[in-house]
Structure formats: C-alpha cells, structure tokens
ZAROPA-658719 format. One line per 4 residues: number of its first residue (from 1); for each residue z, y, x of N, C-alpha, C. Coordinates in Angstrom, 1 decimal. Layout:
N
NUM = Z Y X Z Y X Z Y X | ...;
//
This chain:
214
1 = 50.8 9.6 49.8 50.0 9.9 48.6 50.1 8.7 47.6 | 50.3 9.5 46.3 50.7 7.8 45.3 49.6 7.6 44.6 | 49.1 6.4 44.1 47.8 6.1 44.0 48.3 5.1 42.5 | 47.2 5.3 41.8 47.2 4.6 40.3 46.0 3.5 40.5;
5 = 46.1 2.6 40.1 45.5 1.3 39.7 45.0 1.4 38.3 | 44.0 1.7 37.5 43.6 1.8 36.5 42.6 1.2 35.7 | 43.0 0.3 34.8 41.7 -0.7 34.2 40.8 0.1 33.6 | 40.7 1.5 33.6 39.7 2.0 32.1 38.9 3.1 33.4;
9 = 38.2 4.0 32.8 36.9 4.9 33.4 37.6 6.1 32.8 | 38.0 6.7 33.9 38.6 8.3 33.6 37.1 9.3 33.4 | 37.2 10.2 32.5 36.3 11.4 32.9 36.8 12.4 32.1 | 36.6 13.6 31.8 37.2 15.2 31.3 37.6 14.4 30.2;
13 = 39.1 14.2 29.7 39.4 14.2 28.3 39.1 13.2 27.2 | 38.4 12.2 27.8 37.9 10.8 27.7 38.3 9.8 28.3 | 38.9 8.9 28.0 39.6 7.2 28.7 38.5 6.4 28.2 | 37.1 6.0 29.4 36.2 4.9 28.4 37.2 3.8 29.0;
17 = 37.2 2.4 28.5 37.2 1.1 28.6 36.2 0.8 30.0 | 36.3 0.1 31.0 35.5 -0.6 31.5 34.6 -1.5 30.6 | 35.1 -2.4 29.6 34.5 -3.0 28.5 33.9 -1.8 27.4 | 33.4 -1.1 27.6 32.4 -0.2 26.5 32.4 -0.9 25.4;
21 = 31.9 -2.4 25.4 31.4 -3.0 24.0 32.4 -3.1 23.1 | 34.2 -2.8 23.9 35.1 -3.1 22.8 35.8 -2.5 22.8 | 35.6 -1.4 23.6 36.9 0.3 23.4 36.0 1.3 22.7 | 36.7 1.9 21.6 36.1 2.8 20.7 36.6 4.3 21.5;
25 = 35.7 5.0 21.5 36.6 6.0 21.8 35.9 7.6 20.7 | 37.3 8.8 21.2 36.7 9.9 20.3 36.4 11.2 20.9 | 34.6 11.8 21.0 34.4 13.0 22.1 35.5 14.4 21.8 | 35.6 14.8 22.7 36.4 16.4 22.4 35.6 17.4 21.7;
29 = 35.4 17.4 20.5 34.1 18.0 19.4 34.8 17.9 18.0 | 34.4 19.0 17.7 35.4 19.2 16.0 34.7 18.0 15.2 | 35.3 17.2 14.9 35.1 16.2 13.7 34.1 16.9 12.7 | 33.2 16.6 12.1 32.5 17.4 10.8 33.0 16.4 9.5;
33 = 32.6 15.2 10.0 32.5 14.4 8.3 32.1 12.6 9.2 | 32.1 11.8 7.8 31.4 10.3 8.2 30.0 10.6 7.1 | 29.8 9.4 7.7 27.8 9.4 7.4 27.9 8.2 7.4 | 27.7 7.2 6.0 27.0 5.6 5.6 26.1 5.2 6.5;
37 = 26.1 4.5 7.5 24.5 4.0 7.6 24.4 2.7 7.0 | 23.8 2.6 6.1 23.4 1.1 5.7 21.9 0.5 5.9 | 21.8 -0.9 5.6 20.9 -1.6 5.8 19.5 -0.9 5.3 | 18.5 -0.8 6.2 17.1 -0.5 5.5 17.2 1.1 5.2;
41 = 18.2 1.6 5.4 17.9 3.3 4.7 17.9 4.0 6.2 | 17.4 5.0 6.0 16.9 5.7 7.3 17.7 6.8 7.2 | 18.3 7.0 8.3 19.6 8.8 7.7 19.0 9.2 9.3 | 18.6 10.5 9.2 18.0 11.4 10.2 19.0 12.1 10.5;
45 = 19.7 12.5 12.2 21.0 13.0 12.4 20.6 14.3 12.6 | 21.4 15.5 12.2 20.9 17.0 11.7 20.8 17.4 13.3 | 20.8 19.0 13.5 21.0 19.7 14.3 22.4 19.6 14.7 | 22.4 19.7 16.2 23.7 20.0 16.6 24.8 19.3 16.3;
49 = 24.6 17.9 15.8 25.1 16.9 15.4 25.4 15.6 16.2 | 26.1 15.2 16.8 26.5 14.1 16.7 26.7 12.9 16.3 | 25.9 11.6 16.2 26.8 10.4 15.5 27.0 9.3 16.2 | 28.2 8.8 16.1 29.3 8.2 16.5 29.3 6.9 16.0;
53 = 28.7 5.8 15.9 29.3 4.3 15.4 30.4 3.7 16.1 | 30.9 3.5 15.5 32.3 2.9 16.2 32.6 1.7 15.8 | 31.9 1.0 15.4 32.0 0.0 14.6 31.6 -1.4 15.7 | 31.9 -2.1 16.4 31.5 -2.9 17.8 30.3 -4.5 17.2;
57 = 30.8 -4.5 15.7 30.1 -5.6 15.7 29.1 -5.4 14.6 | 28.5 -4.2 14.4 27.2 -4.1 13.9 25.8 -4.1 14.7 | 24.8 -3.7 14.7 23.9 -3.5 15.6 23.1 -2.5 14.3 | 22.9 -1.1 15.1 22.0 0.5 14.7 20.6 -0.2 15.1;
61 = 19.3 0.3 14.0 18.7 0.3 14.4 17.9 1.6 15.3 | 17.8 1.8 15.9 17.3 2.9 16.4 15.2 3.3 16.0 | 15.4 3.5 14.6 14.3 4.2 13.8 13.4 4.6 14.9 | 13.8 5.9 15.4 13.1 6.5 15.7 11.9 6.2 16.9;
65 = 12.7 4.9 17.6 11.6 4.2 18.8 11.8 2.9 18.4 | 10.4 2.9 17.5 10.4 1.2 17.4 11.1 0.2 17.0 | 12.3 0.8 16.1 13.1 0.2 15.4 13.9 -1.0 16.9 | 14.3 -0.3 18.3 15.3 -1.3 19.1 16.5 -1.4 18.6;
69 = 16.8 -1.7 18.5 18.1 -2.4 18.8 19.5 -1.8 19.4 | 20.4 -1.1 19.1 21.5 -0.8 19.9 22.7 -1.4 19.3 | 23.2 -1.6 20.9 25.0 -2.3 20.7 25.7 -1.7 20.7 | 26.8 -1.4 19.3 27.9 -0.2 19.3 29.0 -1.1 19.6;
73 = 29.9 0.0 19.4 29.6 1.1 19.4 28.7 2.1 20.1 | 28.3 3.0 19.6 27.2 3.7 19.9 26.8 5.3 19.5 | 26.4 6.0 20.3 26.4 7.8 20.1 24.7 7.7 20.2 | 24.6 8.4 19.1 23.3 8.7 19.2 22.6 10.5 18.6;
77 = 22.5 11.4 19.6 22.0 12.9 18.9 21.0 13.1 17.8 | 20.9 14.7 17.7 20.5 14.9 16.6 18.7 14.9 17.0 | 18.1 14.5 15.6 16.5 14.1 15.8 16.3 13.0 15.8 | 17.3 12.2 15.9 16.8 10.4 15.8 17.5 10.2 14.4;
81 = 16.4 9.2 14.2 16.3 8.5 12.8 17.5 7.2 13.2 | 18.2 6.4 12.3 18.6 5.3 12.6 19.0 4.3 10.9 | 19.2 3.4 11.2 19.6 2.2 10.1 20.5 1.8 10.6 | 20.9 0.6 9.5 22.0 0.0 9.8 20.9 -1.1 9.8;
85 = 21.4 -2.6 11.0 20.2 -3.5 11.1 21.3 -5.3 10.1 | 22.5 -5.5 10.2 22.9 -6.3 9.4 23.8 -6.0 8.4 | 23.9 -4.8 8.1 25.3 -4.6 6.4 24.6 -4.0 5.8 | 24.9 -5.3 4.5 24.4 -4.6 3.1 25.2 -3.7 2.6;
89 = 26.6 -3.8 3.0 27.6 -2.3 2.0 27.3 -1.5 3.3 | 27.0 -1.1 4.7 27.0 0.1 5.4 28.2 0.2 5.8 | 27.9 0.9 7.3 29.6 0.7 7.9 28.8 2.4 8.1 | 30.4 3.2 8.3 30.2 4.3 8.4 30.3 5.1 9.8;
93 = 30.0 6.3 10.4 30.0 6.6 11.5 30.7 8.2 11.3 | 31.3 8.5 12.4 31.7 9.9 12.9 30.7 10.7 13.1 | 30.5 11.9 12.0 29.7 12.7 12.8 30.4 14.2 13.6 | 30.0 14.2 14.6 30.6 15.6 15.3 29.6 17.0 15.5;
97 = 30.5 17.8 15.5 29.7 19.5 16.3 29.5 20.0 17.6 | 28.4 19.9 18.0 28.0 20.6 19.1 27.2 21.7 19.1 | 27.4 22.6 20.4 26.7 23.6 20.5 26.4 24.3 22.2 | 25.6 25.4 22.2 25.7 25.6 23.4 26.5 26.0 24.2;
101 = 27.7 26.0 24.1 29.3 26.4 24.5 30.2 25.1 24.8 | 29.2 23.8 24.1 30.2 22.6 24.4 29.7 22.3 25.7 | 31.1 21.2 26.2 30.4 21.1 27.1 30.2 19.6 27.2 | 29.7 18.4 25.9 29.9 17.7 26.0 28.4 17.7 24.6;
105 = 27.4 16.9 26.0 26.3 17.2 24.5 25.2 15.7 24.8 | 25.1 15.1 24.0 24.1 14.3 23.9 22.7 14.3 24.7 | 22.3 13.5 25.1 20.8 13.8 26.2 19.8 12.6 25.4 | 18.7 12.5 25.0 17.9 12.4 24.3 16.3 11.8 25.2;
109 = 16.3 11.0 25.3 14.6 10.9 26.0 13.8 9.7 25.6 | 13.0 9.9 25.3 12.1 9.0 24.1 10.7 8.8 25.0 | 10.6 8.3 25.8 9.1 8.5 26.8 7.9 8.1 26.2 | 6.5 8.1 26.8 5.3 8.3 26.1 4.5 7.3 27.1;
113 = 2.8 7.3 26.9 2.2 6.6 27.5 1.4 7.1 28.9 | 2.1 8.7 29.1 2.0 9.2 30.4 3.1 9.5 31.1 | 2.6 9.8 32.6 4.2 9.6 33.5 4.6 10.6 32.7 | 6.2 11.2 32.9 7.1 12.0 32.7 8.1 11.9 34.0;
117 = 8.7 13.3 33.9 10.0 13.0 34.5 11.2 13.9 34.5 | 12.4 13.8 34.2 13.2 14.8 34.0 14.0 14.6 35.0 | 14.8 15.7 35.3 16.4 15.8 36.5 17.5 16.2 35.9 | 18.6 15.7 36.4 20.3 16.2 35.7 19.6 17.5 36.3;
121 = 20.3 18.6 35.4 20.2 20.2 35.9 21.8 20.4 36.7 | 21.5 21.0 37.9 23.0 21.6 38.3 24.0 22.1 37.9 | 25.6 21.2 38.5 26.7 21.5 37.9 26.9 20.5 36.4 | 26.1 19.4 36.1 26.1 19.0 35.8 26.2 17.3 35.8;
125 = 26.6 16.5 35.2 26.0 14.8 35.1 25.8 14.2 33.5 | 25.0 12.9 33.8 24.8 12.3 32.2 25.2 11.0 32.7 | 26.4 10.7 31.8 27.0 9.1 31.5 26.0 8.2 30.5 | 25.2 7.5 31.0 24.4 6.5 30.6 25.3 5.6 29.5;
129 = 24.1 5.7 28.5 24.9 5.1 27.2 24.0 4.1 26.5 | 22.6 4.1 26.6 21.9 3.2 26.4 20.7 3.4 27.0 | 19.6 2.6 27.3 18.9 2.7 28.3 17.7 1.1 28.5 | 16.6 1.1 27.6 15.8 0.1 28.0 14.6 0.2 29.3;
133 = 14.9 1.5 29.8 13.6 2.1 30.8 13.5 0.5 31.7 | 12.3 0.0 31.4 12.8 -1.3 32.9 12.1 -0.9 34.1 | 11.7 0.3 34.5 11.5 0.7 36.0 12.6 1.6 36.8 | 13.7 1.8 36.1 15.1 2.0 36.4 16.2 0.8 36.3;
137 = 16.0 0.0 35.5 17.1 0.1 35.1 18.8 -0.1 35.1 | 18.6 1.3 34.1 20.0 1.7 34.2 20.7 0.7 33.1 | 21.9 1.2 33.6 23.2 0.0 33.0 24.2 1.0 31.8 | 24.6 0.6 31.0 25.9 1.0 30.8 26.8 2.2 31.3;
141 = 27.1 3.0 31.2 28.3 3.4 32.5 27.7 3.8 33.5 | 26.6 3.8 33.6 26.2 4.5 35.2 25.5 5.8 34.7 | 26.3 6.8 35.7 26.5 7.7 35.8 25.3 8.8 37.4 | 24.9 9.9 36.6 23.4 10.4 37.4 23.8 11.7 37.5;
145 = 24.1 11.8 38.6 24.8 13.1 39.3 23.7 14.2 39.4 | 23.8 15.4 39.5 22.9 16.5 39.4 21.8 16.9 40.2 | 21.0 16.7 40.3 19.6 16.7 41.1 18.9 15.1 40.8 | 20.0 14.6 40.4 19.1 12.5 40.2 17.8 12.9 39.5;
149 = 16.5 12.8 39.6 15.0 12.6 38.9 15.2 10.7 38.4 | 14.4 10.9 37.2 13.9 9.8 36.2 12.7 9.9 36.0 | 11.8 9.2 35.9 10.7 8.9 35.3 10.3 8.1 34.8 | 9.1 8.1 33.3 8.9 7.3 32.9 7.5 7.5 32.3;
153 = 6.6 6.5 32.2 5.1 6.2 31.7 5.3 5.0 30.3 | 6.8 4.8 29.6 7.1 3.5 29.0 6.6 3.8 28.1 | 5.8 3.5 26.9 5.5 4.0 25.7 6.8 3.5 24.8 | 7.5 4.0 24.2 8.2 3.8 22.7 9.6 3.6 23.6;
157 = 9.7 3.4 24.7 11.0 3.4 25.4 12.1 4.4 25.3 | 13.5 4.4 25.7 14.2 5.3 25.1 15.4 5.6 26.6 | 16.0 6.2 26.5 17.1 6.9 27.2 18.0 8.0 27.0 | 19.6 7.1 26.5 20.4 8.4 25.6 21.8 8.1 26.7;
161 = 21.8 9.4 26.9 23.1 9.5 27.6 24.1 10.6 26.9 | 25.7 11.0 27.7 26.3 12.2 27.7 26.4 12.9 28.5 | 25.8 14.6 28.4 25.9 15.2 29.8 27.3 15.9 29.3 | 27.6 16.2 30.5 29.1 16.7 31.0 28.9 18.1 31.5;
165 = 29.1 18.9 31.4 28.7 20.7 32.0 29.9 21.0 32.7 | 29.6 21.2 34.1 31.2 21.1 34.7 31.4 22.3 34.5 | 31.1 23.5 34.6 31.3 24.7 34.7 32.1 24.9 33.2 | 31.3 24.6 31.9 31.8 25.1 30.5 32.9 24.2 30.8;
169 = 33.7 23.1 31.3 34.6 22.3 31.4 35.8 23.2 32.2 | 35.5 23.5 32.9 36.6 24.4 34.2 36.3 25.5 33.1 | 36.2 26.1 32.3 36.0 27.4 31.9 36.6 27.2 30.5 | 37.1 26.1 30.4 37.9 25.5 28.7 39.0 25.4 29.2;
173 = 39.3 25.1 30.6 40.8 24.9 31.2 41.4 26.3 31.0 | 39.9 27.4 31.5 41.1 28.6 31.8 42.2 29.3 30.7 | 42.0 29.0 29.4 42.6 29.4 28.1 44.0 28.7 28.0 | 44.3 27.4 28.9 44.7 26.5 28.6 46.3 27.6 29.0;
177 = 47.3 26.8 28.4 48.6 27.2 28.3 49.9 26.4 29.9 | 48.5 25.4 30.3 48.9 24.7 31.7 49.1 25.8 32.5 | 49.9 25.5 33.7 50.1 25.9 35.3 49.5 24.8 35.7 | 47.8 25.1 36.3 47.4 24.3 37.1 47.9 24.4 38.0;
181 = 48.2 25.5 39.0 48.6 25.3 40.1 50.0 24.4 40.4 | 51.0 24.3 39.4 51.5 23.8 39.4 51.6 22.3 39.2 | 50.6 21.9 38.1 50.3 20.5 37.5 49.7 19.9 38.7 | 49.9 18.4 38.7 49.0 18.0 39.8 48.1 17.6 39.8;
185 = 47.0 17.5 40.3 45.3 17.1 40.4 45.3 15.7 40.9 | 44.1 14.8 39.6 44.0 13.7 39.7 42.3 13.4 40.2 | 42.4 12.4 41.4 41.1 12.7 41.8 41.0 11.4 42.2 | 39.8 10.8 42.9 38.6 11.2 42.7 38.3 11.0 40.8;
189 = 37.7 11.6 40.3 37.5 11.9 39.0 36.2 12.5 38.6 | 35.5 11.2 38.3 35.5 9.9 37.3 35.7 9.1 38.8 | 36.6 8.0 38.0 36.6 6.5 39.1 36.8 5.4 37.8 | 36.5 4.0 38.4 36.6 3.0 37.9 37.4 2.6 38.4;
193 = 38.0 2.6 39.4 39.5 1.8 40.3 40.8 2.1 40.6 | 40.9 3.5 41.7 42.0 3.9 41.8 41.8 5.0 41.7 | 43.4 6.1 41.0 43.5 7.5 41.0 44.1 8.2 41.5 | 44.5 9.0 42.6 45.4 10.2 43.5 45.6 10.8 42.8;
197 = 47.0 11.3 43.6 47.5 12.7 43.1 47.4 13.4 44.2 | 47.5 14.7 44.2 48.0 15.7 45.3 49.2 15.8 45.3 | 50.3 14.9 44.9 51.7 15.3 45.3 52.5 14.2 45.6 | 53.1 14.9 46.2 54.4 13.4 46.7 55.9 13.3 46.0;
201 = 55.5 14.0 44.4 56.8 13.9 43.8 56.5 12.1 43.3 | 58.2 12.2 42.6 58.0 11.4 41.9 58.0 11.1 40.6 | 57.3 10.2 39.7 56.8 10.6 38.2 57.1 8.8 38.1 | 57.5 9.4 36.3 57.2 8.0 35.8 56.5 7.9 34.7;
205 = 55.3 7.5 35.0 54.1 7.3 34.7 53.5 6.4 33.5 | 53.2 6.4 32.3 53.0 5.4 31.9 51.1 5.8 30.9 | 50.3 4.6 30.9 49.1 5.2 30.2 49.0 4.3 29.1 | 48.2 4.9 28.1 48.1 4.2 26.7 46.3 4.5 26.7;
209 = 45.7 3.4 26.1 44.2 3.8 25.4 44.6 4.5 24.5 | 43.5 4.5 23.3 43.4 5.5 22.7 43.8 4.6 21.3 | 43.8 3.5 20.9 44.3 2.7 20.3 46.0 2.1 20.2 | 46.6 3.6 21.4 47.9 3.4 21.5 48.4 1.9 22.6;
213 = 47.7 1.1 22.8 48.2 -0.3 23.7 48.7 0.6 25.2 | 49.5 0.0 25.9 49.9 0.4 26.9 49.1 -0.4 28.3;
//
C-alpha cells in the first residue's frame, strides 16, 4: 500500500493549510461578487450568502456578538453583521451562493444567558472555524463528527463552523464524468498526516496548494 506524507488538511475539494492563519483557500460555491468591508461600517451578510475574508492580516469585527474579534482569514454566514476593525480604505471579501442542495454551508451559533444545546445532524460533520465557547474549547480545525452535542449558557459568545453533508457530496460525484471504480480512493479522508491509496499501481505524483507552490 503506497502512502502520501502530506503537510496540508485534505477534505471534499478543499486543501486547508495546517497553518489556517496563512493559507487562503476557495469553497466549491458559485462565486457571486466582492463586498468592501471597511472600518466602522456595518455590512449585514444576505441570505444564502457566504463571506469569505481572505485577507490574513486584517482583523473582522464580528458586529453581531459584541463586536469580538476574528483572525482571517475568515468565513462568516448569512445574518451576521461585521466591520472591518483596522482599514480605513477596506479590504474586500468573496461573497458565495449557498443553498439547500449545497453541500457545503455555514453553521452559525450565537449562545444566550440559558443553557442551549445543538448536535452535528447525521451523515454529516462541522470543521470548526472560529470558536470563543470557553467550556469547550474548541480550536481551529477541529472537526465534530455526527451525533457530537455542544452546549452553551455563554451570553454574547459565538460558534461558526463548516458543515460538510456527506450524502449531497457522494450524490455531486454521481454526475461526475470520472470512473470511480476505476480511479483510486484516497483515505483515511480528512487526515492531517498520511494518505492511502487502494492500489498498488504506480503514479507519479505531485501536489500544489492552491496558490500554485508545490
């Protein structure tokens, strides 16, 4: 079995960085437009909308709870308010289209001054993308497989992840113009370390981020 050594976080159609704070990357979601965020102005993100800062050395402010603080780059769904917290000309962001057919959608949790608690729903996971809950806490990159429960009593606290819908994912493949049976399957998938194949051909192999470096 031949085995890949890989510095970055595989998942569906996405290469993150193990460094998040300085690999930009781009979701599999039709592009719509950019959106200014600048200093002090409040831009509310629509329905069904995604925004995307890609920018690594600004800091968003996240309006909508208590004006925190997030390190981008940074994804933040639709219903949250945000600023820009240091440019006076405004650095711009990617906004994208989602819907109930994607299978790649923003997760959203804003907790209050009574317990709460949500669960990943089955067939599903959410890649942790920012996260101040401090009776969890979660990190960066960590990832809450389907049945995981959260809870929270935090007032103004926040929790924004990406869920992944395995099913609409295997059901985007089947259109595809691939021979899976033929192509070979890379697994375990998501890993941070090493990658398998199922075959014992031989390939020559080469990977690039998404900024083209090898």
């Amino acid at each position: 079995m031949k085995k890949l050594f890989l510095i970055f976080f595989v998942l569906p159609l996405i290469n993150y960085s193990q460094n998040y704070q300085q690999q930009n990357f781009l979701l599999p979601l039709e592009i719509t437009g950019t959106q200014l965020i600048q200093e002090g102005v409040n831009y509310t993100i629509s329905e069904n909308t995604i925004l995307h800062m890609m920018d690594r050395y600004g800091t968003i402010q996240y309006v909508t709870n208590n004006y925190q603080n997030l390190e981008c780059p940074c994804i933040i769904g639709p219903g949250n308010t945000v600023a820009h917290a240091y440019s006076n000309n405004g650095v711009n962001g990617i906004l994208y289209y989602f819907d109930e057919n994607s299978y790649v959608k923003p997760i959203t949790i804003n907790s209050g001054d009574s317990w709460n608690t949500w669960v990943v729903p089955e067939n599903k996971f959410w890649y942790v993308l920012h996260s101040n809950f401090y009776t969890e806490k979660f990190e960066k990159g960590d990832i809450l497989w389907a049945g995981r429960e959260i809870g929270s009593n935090e007032n103004n606290n926040y929790f924004l992840a990406i869920e992944y819908d395995i099913l609409a994912y295997n059901s985007s493949l089947s259109i595809s113009s691939v021979d899976l049976k033929e192509a070979p399957i890379l697994f375990p998938n998501p890993t941070n370390s090493q990658l398998s194949f199922n075959s014992n051909h031989n390939y020559k192999i080469e990977v690039f981020d998404l900024s083209g470096i090898k």
